[in-house]
N, C-alpha and C positions, 0 to 999 in steps of 0.2 A: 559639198554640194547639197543643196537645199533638198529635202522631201518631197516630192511632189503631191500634189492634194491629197489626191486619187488614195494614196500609200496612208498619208496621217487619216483618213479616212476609215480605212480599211480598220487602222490602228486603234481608231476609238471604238469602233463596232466590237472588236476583239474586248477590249476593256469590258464592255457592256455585254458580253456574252458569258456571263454567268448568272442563274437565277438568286442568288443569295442578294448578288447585285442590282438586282433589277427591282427584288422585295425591298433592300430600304431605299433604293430610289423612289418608289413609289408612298411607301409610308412619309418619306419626308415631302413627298407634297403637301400634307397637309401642315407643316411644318417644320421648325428642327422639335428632335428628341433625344436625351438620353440615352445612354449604348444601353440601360436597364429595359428600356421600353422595347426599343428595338429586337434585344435577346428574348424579352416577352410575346413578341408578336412574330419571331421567326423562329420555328425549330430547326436551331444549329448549335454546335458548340459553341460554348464561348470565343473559343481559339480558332476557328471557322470564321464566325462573325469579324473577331477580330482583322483577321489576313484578308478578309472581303472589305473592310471602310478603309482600310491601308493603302488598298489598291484604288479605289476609288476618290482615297485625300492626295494620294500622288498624283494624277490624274487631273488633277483642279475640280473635278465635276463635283464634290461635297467641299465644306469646310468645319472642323472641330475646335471646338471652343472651352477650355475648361471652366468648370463653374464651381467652385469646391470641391467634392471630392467624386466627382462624375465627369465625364466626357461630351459634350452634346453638340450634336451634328444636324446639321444644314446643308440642304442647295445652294450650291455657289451661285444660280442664276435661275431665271422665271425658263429659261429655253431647253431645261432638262426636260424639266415639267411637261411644257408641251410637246417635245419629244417624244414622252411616254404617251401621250395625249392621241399622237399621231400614229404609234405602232399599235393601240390599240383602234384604231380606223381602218387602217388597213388590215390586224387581223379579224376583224367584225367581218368584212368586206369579203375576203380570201375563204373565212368559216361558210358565211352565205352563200358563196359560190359553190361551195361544196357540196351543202346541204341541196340547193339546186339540182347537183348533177346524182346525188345521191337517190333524190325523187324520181329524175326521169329514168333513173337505173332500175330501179326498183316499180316502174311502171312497166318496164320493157320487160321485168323478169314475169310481173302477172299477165300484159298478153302473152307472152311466149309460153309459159305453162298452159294457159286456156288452149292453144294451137295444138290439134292432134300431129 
């Protein structure tokens, strides 16, 4: 019996719920790079890093490439990309709303002190 969306859905959001993950998704926008670069620009173990692009080249969402004596990894497609593109829209969005209500909270707590 087939998956139904809803479920492979669910499925891929779990894949992308890890922040290790999310860090070289984002690094690799600007292109592929080297597992060196990558361990450069994320504090994690080696062997962290490692089990994190593992999951992510099973996944299809990266692709690795060997180039000598290095590993070097790429977005499988432009739609990762703007994926990230779009969670960061809607948390700008979610944050602003916050701060919003955070003002009027903090407006209600100064008249309410003024009030004997």
């Amino acid at each position: 019996m087939p998956v139904p969306l809803y479920q492979a859905k669910a499925e891929f959001f779990r894949m992308l719920g890890h922040p290790v993950r999310i860090r070289v998704l984002e690094l690799l926008q600007d292109g592929p790079k080297p597992v060196r670069d990558l361990l450069a620009d994320i504090d994690v173990e080696r062997s962290n890093l490692s089990q994190q692009l593992a999951v992510l080249r099973r996944s299809g969402i990266v692709t690795a490439v060997r180039e000598a004596d290095t590993v070097v990894y790429s977005l499988a497609g432009g739609d990762v990309a703007e994926l990230l593109r779009a969670a960061r829209r809607i948390l700008t969005e979610l944050i602003a709303g916050q701060q919003d209500l955070l003002a009027e909270l903090r407006e209600g707590e100064s008249a309410g002190a003024s009030v004997p």
